[in-house]
C-alpha positions as CSV (number, residue, x, y, z in Angstrom):
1,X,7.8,-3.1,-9.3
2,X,4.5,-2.8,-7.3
3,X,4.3,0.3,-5.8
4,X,2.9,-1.3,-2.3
5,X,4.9,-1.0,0.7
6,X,3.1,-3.6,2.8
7,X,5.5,-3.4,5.9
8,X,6.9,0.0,5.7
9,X,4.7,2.6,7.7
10,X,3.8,5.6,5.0
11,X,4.5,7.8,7.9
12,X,7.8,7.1,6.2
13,X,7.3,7.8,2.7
14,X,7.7,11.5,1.0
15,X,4.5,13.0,-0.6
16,X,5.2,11.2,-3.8
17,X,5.8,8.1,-2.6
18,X,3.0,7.8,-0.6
19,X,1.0,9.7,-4.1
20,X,2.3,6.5,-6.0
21,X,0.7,4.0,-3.6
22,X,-2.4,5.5,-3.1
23,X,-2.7,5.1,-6.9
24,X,-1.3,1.4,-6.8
25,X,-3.7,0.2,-4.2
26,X,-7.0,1.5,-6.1
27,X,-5.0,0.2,-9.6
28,X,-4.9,-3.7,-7.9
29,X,-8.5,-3.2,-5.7
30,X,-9.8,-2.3,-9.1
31,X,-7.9,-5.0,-10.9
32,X,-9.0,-7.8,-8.6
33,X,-12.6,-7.1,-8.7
34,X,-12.6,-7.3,-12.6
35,X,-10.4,-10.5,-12.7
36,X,-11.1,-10.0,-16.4
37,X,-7.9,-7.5,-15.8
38,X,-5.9,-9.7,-14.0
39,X,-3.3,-10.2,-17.0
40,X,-3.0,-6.4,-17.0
41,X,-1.4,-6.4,-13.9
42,X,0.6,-9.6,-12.9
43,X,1.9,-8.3,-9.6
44,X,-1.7,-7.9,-8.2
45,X,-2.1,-11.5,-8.4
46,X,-0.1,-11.6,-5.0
47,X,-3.2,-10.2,-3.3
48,X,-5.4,-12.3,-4.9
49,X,-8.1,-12.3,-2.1
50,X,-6.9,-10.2,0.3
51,X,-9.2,-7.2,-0.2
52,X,-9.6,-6.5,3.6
53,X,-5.9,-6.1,3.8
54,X,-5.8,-3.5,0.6
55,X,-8.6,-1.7,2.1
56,X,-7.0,-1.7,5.7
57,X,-3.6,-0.4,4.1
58,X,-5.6,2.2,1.7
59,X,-6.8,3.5,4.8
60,X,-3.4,4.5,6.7
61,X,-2.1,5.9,3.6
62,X,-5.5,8.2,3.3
63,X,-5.0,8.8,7.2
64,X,-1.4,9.9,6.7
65,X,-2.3,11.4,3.4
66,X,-4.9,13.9,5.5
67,X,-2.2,14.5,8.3
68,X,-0.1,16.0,5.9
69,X,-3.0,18.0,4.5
70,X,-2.8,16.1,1.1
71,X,-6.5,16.4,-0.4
72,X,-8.3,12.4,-0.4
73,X,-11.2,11.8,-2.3
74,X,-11.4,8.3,-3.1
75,X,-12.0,6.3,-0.3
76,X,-12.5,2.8,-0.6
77,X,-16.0,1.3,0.3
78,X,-16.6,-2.7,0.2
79,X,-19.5,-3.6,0.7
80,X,-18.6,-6.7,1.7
81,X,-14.7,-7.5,3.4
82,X,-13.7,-10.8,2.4
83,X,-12.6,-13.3,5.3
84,X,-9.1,-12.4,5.3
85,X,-9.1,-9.9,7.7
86,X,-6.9,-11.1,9.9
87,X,-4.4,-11.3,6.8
88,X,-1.4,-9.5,7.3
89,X,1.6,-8.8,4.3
90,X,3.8,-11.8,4.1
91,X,6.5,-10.4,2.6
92,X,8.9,-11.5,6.1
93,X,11.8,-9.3,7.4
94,X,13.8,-9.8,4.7
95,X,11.7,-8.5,2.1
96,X,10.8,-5.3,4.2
97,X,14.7,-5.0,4.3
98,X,14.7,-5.3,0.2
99,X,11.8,-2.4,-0.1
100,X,13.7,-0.3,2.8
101,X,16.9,-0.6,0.6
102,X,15.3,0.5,-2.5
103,X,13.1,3.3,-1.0
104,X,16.4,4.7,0.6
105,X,18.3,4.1,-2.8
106,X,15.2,6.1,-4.5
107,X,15.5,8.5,-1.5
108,X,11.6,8.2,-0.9
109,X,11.8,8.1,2.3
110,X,11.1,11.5,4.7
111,X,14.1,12.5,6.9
112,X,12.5,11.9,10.2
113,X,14.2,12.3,13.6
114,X,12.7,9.3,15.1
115,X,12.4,5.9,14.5
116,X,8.9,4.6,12.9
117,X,7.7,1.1,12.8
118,X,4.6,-0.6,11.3
């Protein structure tokens, strides 16, 4: 499973869940730039094209990543954002209900007294 939680805000997500992102959204910007790679990583293929959206969703998990005071060091810089930037994940409700039910099951998710959306 892809390690991408388009539709859950990382606000949400304990240190290591939002660790195993970070690394899964420079894994599938790196894998789509070299589509050479592409059979390496079959789940990327569902963001074929969407760089601007990767990039936008890199960048809340860095943001969240320096609130917490977790070190970032690898920002990602396009020199170019593709024209899907008004792309957002189409994964629908009940697919964000699916990832909730397995983050919970996987307790990944911080125990937060209020309620957080995307």
């Amino acid at each position: 499973m892809l390690n991408i939680w388009d539709g859950i805000n990382p606000a949400r997500l304990k240190d290591d869940w939002l660790l195993k992102e970070h690394g899964e959204l420079h894994e599938v910007i790196r894998v789509l730039n070299d589509e050479e790679n592409i059979n390496l990583f079959p789940e990327a293929i569902k963001f074929f094209g969407k760089l601007g959206y990767l990039k936008r969703r890199h960048d809340l998990v860095a943001k969240e990543m320096t609130r917490r005071e977790i070190g970032h060091h690898t920002p990602i810089t396009l020199s170019e954002i593709p024209d899907d930037d008004e792309w957002t994940s189409e994964t629908g409700q009940k697919s964000v209900e699916k990832m909730v039910q397995h983050l919970n099951k996987e307790k990944a998710f911080n125990n937060l007294e209020f309620p957080l959306t995307f």
